[in-house]
MOPAC internal coordinates of N, CA, C and O (Angstrom, degrees):
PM7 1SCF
backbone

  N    0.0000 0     0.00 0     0.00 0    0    0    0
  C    1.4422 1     0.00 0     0.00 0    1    0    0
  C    1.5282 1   108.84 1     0.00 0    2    1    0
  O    1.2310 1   117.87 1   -34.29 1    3    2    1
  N    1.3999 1   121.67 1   145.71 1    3    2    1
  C    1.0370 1   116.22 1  -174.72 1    5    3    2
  C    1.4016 1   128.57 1   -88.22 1    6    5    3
  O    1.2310 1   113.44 1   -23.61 1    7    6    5
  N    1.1138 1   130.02 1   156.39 1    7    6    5
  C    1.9240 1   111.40 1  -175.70 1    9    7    6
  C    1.5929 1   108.86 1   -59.58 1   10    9    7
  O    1.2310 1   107.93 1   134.23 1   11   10    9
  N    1.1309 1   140.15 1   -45.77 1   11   10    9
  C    1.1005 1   139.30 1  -176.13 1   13   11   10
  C    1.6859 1   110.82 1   -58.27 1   14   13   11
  O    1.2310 1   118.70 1   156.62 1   15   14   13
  N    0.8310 1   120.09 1   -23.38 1   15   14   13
  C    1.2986 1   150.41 1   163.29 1   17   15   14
  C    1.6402 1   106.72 1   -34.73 1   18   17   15
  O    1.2310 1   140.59 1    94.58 1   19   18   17
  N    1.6380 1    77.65 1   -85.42 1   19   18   17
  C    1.6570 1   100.54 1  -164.22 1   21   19   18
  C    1.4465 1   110.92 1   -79.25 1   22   21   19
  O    1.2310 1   117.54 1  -149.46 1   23   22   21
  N    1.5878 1   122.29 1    30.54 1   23   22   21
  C    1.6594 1   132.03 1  -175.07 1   25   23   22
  C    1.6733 1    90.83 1  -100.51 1   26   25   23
  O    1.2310 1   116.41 1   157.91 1   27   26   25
  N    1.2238 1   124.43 1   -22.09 1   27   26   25
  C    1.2811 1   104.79 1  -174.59 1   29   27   26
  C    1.5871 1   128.67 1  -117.82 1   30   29   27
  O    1.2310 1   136.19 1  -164.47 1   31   30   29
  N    2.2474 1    86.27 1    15.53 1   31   30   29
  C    1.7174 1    87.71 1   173.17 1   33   31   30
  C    1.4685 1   102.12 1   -69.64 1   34   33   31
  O    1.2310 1   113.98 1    14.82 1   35   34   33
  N    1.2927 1   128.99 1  -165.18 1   35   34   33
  C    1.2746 1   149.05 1   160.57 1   37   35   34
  C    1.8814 1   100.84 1   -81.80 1   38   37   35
  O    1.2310 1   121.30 1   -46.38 1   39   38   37
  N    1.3742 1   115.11 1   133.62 1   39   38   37
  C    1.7954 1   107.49 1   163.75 1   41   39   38
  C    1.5414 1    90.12 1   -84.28 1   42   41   39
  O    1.2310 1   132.85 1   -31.81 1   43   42   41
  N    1.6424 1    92.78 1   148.19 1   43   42   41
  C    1.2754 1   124.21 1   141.32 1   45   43   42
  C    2.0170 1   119.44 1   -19.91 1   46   45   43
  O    1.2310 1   112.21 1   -70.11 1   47   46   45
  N    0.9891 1   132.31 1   109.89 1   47   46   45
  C    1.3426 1   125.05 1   152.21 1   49   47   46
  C    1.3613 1   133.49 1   -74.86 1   50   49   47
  O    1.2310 1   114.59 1   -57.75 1   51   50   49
  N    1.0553 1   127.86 1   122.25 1   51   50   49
  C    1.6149 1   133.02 1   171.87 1   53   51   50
  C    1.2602 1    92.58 1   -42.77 1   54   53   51
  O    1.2310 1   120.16 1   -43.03 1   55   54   53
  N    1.5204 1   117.30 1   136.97 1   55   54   53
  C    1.3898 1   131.94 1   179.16 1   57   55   54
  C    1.9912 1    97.79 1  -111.12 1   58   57   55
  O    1.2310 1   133.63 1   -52.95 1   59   58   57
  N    2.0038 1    91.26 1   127.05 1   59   58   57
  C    1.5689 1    75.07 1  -164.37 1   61   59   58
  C    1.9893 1    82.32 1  -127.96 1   62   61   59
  O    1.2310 1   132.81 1   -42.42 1   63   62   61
  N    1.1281 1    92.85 1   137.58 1   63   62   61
  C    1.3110 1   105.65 1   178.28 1   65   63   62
  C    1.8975 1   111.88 1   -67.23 1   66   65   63
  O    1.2310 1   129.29 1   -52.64 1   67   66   65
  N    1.6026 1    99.71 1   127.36 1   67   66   65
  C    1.7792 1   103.65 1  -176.31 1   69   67   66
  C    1.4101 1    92.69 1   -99.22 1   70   69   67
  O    1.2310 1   115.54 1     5.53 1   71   70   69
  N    1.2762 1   126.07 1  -174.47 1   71   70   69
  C    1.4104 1   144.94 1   172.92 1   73   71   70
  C    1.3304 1    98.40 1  -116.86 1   74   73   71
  O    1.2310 1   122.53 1   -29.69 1   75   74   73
  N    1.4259 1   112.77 1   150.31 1   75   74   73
  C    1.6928 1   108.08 1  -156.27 1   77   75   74
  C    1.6689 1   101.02 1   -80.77 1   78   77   75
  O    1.2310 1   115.02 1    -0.02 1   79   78   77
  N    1.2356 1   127.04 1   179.98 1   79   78   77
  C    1.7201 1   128.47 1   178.53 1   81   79   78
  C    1.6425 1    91.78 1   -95.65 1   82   81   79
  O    1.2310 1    86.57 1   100.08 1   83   82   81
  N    0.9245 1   170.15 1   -79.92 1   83   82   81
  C    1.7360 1   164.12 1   161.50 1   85   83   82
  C    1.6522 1   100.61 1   -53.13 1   86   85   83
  O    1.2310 1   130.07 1   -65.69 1   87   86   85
  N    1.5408 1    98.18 1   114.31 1   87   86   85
  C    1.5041 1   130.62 1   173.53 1   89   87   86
  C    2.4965 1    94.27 1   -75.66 1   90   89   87
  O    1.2310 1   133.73 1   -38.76 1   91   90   89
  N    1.1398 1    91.05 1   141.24 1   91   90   89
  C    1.6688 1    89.70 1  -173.75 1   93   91   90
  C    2.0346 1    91.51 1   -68.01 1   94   93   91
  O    1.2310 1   121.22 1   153.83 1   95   94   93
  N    1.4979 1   115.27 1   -26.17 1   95   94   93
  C    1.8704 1    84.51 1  -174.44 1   97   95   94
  C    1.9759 1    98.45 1   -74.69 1   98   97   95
  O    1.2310 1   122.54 1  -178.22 1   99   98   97
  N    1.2059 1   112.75 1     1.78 1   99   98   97
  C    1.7213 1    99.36 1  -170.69 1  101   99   98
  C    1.6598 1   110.58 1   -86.34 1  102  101   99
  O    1.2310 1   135.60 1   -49.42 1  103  102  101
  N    1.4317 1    87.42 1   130.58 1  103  102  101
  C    1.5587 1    98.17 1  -168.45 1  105  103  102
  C    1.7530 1    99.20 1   -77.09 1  106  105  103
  O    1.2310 1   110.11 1   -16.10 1  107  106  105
  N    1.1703 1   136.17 1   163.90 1  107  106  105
  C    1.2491 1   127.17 1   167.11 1  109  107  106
  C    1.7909 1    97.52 1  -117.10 1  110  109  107
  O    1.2310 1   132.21 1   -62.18 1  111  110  109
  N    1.1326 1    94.02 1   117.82 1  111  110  109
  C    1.9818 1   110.32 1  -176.12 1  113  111  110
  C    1.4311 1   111.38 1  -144.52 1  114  113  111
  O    1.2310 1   115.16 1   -41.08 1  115  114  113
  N    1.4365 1   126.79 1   138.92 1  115  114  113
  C    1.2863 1   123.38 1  -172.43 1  117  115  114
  C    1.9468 1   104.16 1   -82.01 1  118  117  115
  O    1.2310 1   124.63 1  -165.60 1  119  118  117
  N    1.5502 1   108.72 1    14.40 1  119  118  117
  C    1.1853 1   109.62 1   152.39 1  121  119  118
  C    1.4951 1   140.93 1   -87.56 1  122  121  119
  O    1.2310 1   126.96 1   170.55 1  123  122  121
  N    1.8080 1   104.21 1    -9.45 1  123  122  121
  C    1.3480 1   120.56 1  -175.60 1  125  123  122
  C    1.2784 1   114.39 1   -95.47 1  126  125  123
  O    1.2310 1   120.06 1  -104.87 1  127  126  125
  N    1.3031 1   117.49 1    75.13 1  127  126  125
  C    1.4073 1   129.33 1  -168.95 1  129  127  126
  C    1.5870 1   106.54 1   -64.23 1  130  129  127
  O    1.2310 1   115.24 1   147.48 1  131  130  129
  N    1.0364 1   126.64 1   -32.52 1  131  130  129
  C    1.6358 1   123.41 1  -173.52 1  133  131  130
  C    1.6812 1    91.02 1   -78.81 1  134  133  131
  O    1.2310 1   109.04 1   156.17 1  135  134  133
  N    1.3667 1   138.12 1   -23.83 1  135  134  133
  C    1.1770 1   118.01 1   178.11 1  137  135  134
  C    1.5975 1   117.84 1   -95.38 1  138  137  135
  O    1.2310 1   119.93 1   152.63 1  139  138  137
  N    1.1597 1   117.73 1   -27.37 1  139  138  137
  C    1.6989 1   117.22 1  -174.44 1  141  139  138
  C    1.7101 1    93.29 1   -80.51 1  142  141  139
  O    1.2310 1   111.55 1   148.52 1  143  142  141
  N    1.6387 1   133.53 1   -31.48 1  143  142  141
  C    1.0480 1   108.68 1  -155.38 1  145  143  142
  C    1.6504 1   114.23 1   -92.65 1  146  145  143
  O    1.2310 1   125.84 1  -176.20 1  147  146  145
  N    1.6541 1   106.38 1     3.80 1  147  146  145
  C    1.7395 1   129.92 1   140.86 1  149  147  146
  C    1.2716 1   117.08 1   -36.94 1  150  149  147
  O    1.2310 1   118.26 1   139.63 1  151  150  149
  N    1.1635 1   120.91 1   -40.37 1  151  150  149
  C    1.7860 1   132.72 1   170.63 1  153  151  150
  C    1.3127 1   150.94 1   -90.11 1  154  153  151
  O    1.2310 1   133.49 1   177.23 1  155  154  153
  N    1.4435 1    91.53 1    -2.77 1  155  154  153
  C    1.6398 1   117.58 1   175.00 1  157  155  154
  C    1.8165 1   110.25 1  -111.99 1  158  157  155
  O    1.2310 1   131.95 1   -54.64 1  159  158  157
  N    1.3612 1    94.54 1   125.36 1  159  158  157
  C    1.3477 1   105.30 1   177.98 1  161  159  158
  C    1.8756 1   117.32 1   -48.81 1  162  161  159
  O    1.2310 1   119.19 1    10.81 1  163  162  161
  N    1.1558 1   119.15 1  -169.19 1  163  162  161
  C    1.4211 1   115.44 1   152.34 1  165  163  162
  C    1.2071 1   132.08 1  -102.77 1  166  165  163
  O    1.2310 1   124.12 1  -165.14 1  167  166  165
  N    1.2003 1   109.69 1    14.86 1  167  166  165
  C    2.0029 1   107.44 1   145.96 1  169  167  166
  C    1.3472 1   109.27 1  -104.37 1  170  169  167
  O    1.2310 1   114.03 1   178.90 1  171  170  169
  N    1.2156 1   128.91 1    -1.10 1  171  170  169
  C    1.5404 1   121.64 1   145.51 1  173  171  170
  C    1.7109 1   100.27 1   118.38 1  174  173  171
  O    1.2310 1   126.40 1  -161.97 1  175  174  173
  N    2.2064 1   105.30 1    18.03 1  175  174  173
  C    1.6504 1    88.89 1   172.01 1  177  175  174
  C    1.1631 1   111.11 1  -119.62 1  178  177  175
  O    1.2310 1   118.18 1   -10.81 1  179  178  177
  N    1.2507 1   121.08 1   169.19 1  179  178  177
  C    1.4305 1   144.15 1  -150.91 1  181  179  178
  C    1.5344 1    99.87 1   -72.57 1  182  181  179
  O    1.2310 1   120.70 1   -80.22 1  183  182  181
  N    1.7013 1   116.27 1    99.78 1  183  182  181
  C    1.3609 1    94.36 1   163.61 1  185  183  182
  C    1.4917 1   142.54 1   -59.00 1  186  185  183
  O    1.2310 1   111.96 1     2.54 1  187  186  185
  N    1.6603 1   132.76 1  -177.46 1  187  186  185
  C    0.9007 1   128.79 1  -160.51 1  189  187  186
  C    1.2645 1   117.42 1  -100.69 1  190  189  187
  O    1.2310 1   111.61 1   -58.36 1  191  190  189
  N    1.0376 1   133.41 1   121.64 1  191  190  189
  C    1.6095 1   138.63 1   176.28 1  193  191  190
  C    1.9299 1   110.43 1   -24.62 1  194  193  191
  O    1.2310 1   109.63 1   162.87 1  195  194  193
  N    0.9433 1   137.05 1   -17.13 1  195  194  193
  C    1.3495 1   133.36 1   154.94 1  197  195  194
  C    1.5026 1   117.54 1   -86.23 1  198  197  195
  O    1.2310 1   121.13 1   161.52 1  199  198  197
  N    1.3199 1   115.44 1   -18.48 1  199  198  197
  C    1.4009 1   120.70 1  -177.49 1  201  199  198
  C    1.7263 1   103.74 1   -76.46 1  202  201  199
  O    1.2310 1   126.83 1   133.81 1  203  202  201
  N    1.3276 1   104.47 1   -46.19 1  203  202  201
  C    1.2739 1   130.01 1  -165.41 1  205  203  202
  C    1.5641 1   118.98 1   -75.13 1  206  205  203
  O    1.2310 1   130.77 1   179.99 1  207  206  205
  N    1.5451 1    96.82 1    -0.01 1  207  206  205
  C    1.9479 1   110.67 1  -150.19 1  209  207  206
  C    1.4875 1   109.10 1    -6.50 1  210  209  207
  O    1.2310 1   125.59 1  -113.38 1  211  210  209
  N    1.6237 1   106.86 1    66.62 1  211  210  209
  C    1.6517 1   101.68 1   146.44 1  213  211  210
  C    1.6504 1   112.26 1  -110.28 1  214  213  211
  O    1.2310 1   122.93 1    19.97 1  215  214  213
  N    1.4736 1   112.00 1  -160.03 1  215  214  213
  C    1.2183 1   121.66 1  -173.19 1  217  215  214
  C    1.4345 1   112.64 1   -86.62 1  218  217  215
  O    1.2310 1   123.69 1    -2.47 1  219  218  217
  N    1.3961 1   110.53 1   177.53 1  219  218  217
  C    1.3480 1   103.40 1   175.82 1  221  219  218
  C    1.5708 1   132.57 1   -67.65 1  222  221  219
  O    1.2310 1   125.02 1   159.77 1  223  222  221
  N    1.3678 1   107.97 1   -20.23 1  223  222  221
  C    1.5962 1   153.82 1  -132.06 1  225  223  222
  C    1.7446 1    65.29 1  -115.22 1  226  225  223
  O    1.2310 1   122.07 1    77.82 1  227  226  225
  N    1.2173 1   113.65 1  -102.18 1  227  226  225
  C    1.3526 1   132.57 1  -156.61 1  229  227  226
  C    1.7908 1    91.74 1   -22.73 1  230  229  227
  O    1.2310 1   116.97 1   108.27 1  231  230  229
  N    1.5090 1   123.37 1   -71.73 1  231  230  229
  C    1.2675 1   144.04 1  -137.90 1  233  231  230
  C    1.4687 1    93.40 1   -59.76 1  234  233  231
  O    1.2310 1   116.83 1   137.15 1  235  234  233
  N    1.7275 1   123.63 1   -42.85 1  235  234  233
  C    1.1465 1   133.69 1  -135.01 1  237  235  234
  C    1.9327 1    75.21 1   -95.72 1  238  237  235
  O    1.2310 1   112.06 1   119.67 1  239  238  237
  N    1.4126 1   132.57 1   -60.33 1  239  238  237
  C    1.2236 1   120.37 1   164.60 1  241  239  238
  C    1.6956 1   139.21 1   -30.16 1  242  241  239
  O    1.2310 1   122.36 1   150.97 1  243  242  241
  N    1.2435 1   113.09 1   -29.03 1  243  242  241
  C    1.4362 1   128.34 1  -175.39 1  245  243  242
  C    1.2214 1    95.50 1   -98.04 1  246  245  243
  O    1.2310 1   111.29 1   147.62 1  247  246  245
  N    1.5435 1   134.00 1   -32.38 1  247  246  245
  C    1.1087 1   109.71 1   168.30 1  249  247  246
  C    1.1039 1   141.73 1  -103.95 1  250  249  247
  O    1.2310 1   120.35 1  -162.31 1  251  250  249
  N    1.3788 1   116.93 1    17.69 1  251  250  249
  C    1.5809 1   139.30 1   160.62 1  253  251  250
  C    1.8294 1    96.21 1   -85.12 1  254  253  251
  O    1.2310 1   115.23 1   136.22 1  255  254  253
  N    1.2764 1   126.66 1   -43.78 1  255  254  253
  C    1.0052 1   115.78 1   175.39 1  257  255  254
  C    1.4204 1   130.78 1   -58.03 1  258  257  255
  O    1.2310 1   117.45 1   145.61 1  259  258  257
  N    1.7095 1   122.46 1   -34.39 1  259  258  257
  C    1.0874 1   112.31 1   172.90 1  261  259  258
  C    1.0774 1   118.60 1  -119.78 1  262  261  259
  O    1.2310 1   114.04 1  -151.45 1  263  262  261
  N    1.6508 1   128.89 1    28.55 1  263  262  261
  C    1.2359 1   119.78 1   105.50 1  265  263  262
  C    1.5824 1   152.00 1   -55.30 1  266  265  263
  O    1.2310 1   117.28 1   155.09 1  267  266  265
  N    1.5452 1   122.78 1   -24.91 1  267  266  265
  C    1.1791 1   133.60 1   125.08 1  269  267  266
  C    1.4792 1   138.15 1   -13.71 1  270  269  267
  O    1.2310 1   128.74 1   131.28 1  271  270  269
  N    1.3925 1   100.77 1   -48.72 1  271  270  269
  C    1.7901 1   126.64 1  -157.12 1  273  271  270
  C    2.0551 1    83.05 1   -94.08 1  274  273  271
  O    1.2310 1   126.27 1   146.06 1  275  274  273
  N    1.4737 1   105.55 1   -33.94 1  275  274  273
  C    1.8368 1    94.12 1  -164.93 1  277  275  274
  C    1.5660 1   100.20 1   -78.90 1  278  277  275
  O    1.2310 1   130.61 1   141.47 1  279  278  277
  N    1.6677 1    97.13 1   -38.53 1  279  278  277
  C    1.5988 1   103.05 1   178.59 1  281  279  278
  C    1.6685 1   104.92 1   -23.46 1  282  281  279
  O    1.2310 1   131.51 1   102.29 1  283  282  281
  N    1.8753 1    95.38 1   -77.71 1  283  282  281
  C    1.4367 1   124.02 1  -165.91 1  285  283  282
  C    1.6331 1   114.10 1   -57.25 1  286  285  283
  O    1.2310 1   120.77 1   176.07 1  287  286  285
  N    1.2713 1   116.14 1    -3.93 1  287  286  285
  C    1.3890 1   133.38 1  -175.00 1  289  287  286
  C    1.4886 1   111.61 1    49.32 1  290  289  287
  O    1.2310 1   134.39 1  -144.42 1  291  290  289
  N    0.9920 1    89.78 1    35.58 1  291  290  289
  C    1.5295 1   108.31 1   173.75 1  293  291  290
  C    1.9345 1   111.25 1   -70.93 1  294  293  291
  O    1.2310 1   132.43 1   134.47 1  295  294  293
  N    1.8480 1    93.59 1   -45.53 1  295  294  293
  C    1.5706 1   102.47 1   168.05 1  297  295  294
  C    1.9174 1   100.07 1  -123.88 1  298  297  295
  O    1.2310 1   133.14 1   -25.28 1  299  298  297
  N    1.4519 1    92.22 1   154.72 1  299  298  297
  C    1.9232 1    95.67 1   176.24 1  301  299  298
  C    1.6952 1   101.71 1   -80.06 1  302  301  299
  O    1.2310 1   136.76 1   -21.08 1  303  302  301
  N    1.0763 1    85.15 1   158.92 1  303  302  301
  C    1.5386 1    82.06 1   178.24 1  305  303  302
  C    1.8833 1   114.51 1  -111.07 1  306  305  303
  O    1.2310 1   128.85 1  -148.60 1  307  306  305
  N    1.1181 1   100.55 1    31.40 1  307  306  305
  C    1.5844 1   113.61 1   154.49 1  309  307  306
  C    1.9184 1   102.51 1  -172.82 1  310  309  307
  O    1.2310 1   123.84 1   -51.49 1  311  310  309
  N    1.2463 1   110.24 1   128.51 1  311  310  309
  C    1.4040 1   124.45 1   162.29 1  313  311  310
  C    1.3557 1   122.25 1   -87.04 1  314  313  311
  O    1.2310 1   117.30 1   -90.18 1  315  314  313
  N    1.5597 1   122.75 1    89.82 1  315  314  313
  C    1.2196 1   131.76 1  -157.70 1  317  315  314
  C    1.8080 1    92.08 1  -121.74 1  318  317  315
  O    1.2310 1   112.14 1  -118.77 1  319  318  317
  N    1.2259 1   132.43 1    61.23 1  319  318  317
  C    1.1438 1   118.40 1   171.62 1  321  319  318
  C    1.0077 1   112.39 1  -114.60 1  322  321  319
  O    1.2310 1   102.79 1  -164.57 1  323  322  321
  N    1.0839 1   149.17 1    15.43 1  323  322  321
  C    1.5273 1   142.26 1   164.13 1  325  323  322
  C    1.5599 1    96.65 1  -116.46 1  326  325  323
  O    1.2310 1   111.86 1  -167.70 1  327  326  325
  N    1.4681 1   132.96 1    12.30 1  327  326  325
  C    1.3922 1   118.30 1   166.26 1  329  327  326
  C    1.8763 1    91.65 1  -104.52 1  330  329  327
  O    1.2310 1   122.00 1   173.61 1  331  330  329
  N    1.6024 1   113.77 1    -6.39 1  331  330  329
  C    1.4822 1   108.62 1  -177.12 1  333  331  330
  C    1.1020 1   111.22 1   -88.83 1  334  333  331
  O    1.2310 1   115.41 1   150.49 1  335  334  333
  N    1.6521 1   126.31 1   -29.51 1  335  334  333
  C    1.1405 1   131.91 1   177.97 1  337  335  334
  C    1.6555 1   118.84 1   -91.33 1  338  337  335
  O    1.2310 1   122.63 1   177.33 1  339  338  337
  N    1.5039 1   112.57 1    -2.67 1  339  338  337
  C    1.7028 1   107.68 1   165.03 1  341  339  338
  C    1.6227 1   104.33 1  -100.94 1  342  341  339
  O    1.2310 1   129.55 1   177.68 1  343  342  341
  N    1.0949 1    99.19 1    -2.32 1  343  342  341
  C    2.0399 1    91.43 1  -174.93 1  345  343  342
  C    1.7781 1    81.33 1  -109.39 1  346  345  343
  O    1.2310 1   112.05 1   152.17 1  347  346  345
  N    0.8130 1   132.59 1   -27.83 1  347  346  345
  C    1.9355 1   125.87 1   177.92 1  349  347  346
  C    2.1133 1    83.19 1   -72.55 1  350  349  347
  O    1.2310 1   121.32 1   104.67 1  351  350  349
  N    0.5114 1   115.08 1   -75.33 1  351  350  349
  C    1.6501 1   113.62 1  -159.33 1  353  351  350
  C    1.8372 1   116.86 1   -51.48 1  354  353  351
  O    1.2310 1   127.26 1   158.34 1  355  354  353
  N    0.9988 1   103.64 1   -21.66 1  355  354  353
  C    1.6222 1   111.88 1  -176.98 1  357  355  354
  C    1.5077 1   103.69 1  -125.32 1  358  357  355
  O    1.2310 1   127.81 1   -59.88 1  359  358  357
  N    1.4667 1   102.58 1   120.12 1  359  358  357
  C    1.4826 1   122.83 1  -165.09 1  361  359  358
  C    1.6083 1   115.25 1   -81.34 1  362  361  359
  O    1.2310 1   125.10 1   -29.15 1  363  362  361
  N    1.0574 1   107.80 1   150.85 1  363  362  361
  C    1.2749 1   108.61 1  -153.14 1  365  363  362
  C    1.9582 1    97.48 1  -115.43 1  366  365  363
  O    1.2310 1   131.97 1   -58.40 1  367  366  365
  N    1.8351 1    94.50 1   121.60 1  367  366  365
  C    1.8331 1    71.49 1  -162.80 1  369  367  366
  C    2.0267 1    79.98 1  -110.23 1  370  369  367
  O    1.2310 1   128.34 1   -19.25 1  371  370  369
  N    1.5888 1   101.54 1   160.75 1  371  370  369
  C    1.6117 1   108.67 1   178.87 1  373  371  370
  C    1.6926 1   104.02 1  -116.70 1  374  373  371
  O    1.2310 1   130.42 1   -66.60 1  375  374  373
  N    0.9279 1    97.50 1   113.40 1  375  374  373
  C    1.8628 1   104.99 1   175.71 1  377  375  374
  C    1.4396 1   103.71 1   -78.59 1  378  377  375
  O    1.2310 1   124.52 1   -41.41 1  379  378  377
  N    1.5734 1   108.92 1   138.59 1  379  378  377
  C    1.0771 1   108.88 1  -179.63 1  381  379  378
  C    1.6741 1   120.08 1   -87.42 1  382  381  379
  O    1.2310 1   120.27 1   -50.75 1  383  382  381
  N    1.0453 1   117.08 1   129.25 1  383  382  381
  C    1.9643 1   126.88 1   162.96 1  385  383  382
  C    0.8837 1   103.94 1   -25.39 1  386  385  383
  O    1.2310 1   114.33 1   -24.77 1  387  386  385
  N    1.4239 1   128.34 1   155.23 1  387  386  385
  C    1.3399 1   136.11 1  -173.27 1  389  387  386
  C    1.8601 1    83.73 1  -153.58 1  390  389  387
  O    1.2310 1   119.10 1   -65.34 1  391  390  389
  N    1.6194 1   119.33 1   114.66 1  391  390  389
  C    1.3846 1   114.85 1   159.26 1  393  391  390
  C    1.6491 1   119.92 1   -74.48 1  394  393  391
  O    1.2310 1   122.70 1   -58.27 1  395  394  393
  N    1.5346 1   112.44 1   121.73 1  395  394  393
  C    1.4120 1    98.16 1   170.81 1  397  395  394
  C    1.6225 1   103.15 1   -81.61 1  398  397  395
  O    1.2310 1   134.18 1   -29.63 1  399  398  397
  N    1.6276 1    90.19 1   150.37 1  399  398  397
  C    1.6462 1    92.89 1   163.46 1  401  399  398
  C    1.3823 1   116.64 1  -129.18 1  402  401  399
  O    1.2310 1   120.10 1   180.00 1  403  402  401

C-alpha cells in the first residue's frame, strides 16, 4: 500500500487501562450521595451509560437510585442556578401598551 494511501486510515490508539467508575466494595443506594452525584451532569440529568462507562446492570441501579434520592429530595431534580442567578441579576424592565385607536 502506498504511503499516501495509508494517511487516511485511522492510527492505532494506545489502549490505556481506566479504573472502573463503581469500586466492587461500593454499594449503589440512593443514600450514597458522594457516589450517584458522580453521575449527574450540571443541570442535574442523569448521564448516559457510555459517558459513565458502566454496565448495563450498574446504569439501571444508579438510576433507580437517583431517582429515589429526587423523590426523597435528598437531590433536586433540575439544577437551574446559574439560569436563577443571571435572570435575578439583570432587571427586567415592562414597557407599557399603548392602545391604538
Amino acid at each position: 500500500m502506498d504511503k499516501s494511501k495509508r494517511l487516511f486510515f485511522k492510527s492505532k490508539r494506545s489502549f490505556r487501562r481506566r479504573l472502573p467508575p463503581i469500586q466492587s466494595g461500593d454499594r449503589i443506594d440512593y443514600r450514597n450521595m458522594s457516589l450517584i452525584s458522580r453521575f449527574i451532569s450540571e443541570q442535574g440529568k442523569i448521564l448516559s451509560r457510555r459517558v459513565n462507562r458502566l454496565t448495563l446492570k450498574q446504569q439501571r441501579l444508579i438510576t433507580i437510585a437517583i431517582k429515589q434520592a429526587r423523590i426523597l429530595s435528598s437531590l433536586p431534580f433540575l439544577n437551574n442556578e446559574k439560569e436563577f442567578e443571571r435572570s435575578k441579576s439583570t432587571p427586567r424592565t415592562t414597557s407599557l401598551r399603548t392602545k391604538n385607536k
